[in-house]
N, CA, C and O atoms as a printed pandas DataFrame, in Angstrom:
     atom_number atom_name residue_name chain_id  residue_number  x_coord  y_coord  z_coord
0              1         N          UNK        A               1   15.155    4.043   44.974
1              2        CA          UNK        A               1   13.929    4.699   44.602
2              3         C          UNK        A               1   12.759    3.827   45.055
3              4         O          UNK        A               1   12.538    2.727   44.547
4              5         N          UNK        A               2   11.845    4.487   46.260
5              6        CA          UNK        A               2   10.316    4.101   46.711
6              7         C          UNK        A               2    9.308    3.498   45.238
7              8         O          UNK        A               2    9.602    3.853   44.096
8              9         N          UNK        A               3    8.316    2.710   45.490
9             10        CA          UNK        A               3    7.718    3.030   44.485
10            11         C          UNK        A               3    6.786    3.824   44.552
11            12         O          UNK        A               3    5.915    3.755   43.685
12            13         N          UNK        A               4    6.667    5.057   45.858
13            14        CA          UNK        A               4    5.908    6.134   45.507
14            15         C          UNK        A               4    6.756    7.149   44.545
15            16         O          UNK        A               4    6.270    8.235   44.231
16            17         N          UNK        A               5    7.760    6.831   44.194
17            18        CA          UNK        A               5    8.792    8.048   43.770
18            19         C          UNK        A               5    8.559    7.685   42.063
19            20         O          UNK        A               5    8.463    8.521   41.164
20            21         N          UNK        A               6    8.515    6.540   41.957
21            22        CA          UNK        A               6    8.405    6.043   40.551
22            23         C          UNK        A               6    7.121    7.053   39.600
23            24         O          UNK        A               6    5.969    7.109   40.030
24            25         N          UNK        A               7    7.519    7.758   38.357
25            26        CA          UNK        A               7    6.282    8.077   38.114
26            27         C          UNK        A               7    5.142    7.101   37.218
27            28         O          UNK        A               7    5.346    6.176   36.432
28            29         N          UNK        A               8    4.000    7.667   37.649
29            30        CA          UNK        A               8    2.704    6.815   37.098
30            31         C          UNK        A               8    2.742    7.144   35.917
31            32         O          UNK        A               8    2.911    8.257   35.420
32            33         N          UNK        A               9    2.509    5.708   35.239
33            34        CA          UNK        A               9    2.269    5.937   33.528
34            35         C          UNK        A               9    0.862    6.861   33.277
35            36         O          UNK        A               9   -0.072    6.903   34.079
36            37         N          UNK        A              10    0.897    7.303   32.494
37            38        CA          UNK        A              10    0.185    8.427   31.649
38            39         C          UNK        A              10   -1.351    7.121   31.105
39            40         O          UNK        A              10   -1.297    6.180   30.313
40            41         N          UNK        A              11   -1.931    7.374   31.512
41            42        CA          UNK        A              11   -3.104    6.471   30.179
42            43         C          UNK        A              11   -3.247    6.781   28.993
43            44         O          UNK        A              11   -3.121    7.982   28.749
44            45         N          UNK        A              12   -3.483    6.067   28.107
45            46        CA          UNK        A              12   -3.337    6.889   26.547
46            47         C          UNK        A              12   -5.036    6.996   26.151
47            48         O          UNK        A              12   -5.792    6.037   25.997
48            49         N          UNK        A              13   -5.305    8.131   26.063
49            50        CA          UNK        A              13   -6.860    7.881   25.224
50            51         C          UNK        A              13   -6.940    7.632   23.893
51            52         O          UNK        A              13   -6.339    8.069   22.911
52            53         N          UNK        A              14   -7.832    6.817   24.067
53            54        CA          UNK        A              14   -8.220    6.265   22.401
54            55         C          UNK        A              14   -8.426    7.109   21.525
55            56         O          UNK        A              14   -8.394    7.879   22.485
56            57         N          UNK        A              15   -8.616    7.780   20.618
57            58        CA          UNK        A              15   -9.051    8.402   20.113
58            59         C          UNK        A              15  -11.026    7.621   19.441
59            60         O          UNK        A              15  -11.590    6.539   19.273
60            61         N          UNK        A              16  -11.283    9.054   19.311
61            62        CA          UNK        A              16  -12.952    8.334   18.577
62            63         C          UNK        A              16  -13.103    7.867   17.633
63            64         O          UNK        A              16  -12.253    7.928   16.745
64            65         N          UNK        A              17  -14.179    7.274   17.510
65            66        CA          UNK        A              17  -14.423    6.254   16.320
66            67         C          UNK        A              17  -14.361    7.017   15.105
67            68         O          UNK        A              17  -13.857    6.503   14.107
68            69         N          UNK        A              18  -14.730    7.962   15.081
69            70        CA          UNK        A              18  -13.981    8.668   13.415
70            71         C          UNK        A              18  -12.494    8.657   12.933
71            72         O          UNK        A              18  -11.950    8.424   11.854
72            73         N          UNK        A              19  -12.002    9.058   14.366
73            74        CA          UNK        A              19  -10.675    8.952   13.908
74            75         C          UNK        A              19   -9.888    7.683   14.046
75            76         O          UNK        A              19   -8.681    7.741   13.813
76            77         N          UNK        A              20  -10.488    6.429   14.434
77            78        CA          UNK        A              20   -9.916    5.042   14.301
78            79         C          UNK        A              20  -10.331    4.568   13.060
79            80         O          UNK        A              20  -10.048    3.425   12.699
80            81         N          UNK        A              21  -11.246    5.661   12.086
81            82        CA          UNK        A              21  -11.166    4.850   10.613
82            83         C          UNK        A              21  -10.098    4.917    9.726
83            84         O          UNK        A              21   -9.717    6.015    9.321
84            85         N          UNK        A              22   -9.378    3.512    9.247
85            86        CA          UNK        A              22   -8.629    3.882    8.541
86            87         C          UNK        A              22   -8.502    4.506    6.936
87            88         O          UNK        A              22   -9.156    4.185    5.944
88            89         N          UNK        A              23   -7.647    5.296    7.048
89            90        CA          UNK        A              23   -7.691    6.443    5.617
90            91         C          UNK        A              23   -6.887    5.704    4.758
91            92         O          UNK        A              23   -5.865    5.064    5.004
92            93         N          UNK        A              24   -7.687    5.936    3.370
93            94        CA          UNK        A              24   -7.070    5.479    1.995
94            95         C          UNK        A              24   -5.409    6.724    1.584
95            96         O          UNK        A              24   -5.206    7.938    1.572
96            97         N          UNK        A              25   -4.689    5.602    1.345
97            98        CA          UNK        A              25   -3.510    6.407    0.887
98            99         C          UNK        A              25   -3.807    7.370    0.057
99           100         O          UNK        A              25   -4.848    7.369   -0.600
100          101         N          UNK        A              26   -2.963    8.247    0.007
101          102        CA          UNK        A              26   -2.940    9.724   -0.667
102          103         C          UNK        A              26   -2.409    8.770   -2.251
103          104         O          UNK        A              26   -1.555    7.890   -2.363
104          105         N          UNK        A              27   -3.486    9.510   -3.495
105          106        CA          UNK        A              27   -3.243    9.184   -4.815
106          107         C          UNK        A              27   -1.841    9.333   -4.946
107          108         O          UNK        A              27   -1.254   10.134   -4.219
108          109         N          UNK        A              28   -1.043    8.443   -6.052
109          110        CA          UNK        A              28    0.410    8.479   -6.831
110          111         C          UNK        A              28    0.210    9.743   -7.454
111          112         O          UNK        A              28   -0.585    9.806   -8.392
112          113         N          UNK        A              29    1.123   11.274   -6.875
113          114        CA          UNK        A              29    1.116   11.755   -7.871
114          115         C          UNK        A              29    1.719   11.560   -9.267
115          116         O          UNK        A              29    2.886   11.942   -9.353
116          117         N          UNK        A              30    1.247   11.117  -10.225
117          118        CA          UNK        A              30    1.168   10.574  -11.433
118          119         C          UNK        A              30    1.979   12.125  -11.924
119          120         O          UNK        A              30    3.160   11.798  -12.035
120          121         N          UNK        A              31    1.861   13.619  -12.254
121          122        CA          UNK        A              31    2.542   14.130  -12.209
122          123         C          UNK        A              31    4.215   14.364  -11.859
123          124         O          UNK        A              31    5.079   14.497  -12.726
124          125         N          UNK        A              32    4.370   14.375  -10.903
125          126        CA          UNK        A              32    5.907   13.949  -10.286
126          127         C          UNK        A              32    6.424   13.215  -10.921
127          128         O          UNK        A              32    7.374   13.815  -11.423
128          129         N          UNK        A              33    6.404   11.910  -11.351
129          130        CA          UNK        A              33    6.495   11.039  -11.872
130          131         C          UNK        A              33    7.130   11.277  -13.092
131          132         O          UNK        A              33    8.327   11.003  -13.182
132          133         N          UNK        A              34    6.281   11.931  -14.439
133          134        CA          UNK        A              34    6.168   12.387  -15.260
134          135         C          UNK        A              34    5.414   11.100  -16.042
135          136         O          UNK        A              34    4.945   10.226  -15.312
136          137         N          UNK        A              35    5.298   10.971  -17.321
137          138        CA          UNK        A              35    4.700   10.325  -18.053
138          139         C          UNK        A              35    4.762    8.841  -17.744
139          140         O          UNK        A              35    5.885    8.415  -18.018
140          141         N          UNK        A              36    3.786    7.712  -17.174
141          142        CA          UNK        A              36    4.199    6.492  -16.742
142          143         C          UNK        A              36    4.037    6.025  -18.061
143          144         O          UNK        A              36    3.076    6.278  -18.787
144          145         N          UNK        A              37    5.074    5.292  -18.357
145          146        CA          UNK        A              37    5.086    4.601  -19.438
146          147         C          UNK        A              37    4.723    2.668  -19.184
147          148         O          UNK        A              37    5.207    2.037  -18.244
148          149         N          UNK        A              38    3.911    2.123  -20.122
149          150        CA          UNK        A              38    3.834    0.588  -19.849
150          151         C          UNK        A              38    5.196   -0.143  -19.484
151          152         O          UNK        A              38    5.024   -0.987  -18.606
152          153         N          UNK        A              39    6.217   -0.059  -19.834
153          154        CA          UNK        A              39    7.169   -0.788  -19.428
154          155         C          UNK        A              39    7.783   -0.263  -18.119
155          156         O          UNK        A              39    8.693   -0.972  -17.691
156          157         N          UNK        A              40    7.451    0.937  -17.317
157          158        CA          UNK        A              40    7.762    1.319  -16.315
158          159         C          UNK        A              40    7.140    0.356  -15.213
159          160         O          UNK        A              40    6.066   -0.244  -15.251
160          161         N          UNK        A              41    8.289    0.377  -14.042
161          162        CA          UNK        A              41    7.903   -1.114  -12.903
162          163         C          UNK        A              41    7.882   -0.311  -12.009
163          164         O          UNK        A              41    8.899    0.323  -11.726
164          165         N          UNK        A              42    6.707   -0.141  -11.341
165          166        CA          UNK        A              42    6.600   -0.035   -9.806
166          167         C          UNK        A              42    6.227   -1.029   -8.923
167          168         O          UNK        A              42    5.635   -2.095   -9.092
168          169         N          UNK        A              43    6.984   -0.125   -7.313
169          170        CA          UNK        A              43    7.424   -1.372   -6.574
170          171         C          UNK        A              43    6.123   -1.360   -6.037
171          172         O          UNK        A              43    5.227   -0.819   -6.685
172          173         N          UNK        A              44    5.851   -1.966   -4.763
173          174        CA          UNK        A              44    4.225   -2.348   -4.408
174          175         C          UNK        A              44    3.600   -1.555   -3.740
175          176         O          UNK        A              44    2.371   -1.639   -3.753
176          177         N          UNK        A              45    4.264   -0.519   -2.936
177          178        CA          UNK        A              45    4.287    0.746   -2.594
178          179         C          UNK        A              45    3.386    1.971   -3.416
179          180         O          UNK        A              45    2.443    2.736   -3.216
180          181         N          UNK        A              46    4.282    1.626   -4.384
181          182        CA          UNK        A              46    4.147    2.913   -5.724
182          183         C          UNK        A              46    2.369    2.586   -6.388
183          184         O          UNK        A              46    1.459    3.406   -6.513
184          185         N          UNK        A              47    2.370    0.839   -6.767
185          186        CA          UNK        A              47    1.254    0.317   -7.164
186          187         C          UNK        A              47    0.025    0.342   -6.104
187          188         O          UNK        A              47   -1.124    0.506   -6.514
188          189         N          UNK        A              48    0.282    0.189   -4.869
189          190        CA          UNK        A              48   -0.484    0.642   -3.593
190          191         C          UNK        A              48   -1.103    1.749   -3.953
191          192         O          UNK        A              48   -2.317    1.572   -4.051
192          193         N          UNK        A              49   -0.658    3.104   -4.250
193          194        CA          UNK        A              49   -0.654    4.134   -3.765
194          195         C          UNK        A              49   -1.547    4.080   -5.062
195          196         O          UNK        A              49   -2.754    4.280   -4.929
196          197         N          UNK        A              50   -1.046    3.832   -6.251
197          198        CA          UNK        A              50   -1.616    4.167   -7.867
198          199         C          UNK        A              50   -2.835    3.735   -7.456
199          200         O          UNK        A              50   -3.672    4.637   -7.479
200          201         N          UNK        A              51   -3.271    2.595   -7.058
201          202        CA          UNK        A              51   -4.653    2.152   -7.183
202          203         C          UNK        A              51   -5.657    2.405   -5.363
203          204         O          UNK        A              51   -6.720    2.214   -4.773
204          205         N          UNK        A              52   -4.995    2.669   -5.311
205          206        CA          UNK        A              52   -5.807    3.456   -3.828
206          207         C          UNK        A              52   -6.071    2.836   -3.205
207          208         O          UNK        A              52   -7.124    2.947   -2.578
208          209         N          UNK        A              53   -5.271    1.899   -3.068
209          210        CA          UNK        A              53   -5.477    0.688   -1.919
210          211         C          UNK        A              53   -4.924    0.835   -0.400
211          212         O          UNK        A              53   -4.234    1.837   -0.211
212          213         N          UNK        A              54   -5.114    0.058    0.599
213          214        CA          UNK        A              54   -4.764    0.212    2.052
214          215         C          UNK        A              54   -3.729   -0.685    1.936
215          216         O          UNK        A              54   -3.489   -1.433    0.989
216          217         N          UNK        A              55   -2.842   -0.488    3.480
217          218        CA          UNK        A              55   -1.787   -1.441    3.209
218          219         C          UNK        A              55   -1.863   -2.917    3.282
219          220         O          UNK        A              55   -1.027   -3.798    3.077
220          221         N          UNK        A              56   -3.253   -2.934    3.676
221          222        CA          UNK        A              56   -3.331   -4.563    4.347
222          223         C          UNK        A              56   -4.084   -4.865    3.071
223          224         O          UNK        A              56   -3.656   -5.935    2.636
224          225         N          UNK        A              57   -4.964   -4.404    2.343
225          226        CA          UNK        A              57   -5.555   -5.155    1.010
226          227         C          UNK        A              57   -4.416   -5.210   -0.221
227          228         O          UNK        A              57   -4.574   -6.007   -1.145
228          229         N          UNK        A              58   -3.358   -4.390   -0.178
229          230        CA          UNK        A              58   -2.590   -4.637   -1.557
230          231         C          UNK        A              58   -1.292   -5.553   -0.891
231          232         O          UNK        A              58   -0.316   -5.760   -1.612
232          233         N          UNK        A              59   -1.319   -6.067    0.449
233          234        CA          UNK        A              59   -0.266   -7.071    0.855
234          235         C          UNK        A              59   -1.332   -8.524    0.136
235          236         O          UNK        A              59   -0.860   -9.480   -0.478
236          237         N          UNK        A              60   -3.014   -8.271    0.485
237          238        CA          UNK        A              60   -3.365   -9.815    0.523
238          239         C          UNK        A              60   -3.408   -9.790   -1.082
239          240         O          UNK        A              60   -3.173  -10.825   -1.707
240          241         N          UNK        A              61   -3.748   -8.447   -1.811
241          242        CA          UNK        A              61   -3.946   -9.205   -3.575
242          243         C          UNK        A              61   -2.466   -9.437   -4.006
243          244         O          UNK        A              61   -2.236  -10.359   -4.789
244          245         N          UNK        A              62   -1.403   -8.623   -3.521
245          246        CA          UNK        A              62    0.252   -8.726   -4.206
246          247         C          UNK        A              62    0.636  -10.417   -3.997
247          248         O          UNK        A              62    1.327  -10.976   -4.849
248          249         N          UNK        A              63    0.079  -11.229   -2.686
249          250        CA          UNK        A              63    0.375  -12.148   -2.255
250          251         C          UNK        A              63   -0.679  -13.636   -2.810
251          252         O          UNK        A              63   -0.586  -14.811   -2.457
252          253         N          UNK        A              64   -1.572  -13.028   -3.716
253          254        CA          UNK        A              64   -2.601  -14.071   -3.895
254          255         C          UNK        A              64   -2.194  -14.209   -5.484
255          256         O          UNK        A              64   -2.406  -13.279   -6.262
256          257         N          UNK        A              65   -1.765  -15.092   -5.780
257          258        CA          UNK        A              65   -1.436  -15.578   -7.569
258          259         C          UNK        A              65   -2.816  -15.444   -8.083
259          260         O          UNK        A              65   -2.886  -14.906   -9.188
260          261         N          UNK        A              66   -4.220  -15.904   -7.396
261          262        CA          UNK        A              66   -5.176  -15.811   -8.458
262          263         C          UNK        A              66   -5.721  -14.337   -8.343
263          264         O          UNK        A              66   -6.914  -14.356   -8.648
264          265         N          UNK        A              67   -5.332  -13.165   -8.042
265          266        CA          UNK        A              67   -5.586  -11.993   -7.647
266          267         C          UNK        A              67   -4.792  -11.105   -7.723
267          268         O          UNK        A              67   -5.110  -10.025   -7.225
268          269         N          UNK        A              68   -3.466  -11.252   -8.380
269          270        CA          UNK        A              68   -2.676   -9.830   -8.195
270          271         C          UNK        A              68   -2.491   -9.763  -10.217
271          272         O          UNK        A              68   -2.686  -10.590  -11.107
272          273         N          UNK        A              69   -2.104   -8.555  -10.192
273          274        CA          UNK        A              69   -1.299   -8.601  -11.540
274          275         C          UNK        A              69   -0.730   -9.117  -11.772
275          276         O          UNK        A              69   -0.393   -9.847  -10.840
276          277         N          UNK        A              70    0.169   -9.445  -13.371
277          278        CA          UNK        A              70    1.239   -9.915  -13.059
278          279         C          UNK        A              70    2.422   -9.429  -12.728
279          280         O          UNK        A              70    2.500   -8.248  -13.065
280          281         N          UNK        A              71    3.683   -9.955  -12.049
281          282        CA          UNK        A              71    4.915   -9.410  -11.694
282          283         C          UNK        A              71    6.380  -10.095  -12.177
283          284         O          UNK        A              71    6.991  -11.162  -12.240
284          285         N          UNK        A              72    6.472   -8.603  -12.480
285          286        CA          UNK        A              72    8.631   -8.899  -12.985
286          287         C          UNK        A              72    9.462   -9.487  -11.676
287          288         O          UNK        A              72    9.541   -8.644  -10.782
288          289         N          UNK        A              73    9.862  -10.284  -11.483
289          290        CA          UNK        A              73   10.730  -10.764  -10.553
290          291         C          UNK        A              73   11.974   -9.584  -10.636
291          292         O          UNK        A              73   12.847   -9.790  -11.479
292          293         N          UNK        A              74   12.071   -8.452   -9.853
293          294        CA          UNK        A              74   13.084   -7.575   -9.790
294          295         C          UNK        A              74   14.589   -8.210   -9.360
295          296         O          UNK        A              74   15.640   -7.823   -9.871
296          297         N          UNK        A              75   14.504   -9.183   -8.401
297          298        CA          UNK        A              75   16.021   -9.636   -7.798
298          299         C          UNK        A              75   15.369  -11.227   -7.297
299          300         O          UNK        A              75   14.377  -11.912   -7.550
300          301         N          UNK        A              76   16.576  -11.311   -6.455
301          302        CA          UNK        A              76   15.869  -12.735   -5.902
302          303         C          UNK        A              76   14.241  -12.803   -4.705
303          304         O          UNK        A              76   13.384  -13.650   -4.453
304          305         N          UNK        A              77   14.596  -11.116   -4.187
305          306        CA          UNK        A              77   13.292  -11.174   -2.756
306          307         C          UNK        A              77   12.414  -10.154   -3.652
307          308         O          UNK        A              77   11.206  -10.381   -3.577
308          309         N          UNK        A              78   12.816   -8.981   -4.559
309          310        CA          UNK        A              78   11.488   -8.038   -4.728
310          311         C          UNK        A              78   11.211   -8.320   -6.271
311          312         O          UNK        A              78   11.765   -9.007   -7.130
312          313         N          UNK        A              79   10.201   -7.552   -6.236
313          314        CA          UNK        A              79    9.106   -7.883   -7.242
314          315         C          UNK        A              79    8.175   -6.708   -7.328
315          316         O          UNK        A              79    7.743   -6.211   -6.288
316          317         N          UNK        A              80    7.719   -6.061   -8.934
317          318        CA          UNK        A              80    7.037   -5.656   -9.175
318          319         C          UNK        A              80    5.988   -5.208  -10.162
319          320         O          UNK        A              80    6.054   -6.105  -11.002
320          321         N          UNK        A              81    5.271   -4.556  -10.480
321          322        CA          UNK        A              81    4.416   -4.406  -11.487
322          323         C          UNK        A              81    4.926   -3.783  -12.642
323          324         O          UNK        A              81    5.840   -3.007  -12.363
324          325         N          UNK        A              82    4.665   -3.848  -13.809
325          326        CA          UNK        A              82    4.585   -2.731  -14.506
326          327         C          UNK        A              82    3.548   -2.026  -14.397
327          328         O          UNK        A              82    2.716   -2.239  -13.515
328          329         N          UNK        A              83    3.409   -0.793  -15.541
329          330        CA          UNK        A              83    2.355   -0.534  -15.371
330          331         C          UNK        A              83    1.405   -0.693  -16.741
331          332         O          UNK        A              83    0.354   -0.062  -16.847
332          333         N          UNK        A              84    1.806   -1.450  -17.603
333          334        CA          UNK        A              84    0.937   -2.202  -18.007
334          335         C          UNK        A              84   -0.210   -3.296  -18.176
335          336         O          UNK        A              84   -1.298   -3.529  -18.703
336          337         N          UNK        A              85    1.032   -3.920  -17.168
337          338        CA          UNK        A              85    0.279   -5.057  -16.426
338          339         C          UNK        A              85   -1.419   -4.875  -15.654
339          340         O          UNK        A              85   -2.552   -5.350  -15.732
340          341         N          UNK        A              86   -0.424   -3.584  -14.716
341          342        CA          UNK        A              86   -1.231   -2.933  -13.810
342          343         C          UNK        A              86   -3.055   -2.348  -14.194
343          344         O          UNK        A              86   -4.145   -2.270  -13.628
344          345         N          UNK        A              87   -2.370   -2.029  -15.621
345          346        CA          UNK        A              87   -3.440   -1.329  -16.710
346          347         C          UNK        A              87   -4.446   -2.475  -16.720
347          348         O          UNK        A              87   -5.588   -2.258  -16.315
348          349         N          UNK        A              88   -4.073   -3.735  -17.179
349          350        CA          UNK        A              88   -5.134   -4.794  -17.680
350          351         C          UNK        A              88   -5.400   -5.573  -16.491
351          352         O          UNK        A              88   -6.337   -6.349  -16.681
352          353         N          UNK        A              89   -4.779   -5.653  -15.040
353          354        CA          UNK        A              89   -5.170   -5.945  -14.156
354          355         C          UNK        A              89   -6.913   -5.022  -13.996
355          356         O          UNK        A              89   -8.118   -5.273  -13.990
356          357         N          UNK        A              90   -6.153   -4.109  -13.911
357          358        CA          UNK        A              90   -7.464   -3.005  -13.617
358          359         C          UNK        A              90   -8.642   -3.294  -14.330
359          360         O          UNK        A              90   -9.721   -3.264  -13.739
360          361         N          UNK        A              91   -8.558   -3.629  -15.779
361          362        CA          UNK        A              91   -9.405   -3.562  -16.741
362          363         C          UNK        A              91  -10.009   -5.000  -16.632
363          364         O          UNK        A              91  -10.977   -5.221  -17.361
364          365         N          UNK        A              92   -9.476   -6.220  -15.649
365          366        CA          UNK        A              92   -9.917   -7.513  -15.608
366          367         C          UNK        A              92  -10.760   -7.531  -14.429
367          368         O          UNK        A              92  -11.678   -8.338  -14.286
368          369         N          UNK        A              93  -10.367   -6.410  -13.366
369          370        CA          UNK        A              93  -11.138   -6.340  -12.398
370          371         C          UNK        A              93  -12.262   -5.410  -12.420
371          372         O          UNK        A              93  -13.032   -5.307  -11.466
372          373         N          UNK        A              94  -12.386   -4.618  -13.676
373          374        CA          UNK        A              94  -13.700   -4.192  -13.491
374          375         C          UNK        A              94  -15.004   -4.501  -13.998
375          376         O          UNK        A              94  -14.938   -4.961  -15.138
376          377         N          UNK        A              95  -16.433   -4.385  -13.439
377          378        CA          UNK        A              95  -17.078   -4.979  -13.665
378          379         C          UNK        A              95  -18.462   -4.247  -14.686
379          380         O          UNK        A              95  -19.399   -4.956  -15.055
């Protein structure tokens, strides 16, 4: 095979600056769920989503001891909130 035979890559267009803003996760439906109870643990995902965070701000507060809630050590690698915790996190961060 020539490399006139080879086909030419495609260019990708950027899309516009509206649509390179990034969008806040879709709310926890809290419904589905059914009743969250305080001793209920969500994983960081679930707590992401509850507090309407992006993925890159609830990696830097989950990862900052003077900034996250506190967390249940689930196994030896995961870890997560309750949602109690979650509750008085909220209530420490507002102003």
């Amino acid at each position: 095979m020539s490399l006139q035979e080879l086909p030419r890559p495609h260019h990708v267009r950027l899309p516009d600056k509206q649509q390179r803003k990034r969008k806040l996760p879709e709310p926890l439906d809290v419904t589905a769920l059914g009743r969250l109870h305080d001793d209920q643990v969500l994983t960081r995902q679930e707590w992401r989503q509850l507090n309407r965070l992006s993925d890159r701000e609830s990696r830097r507060i989950w990862n900052d001891p003077d900034r996250r809630p506190e967390q249940v050590q689930l196994t030896a690698r995961r870890r997560g909130v309750t949602v109690g915790a979650n509750r008085r996190w909220q209530q420490a961060q507002s102003r």
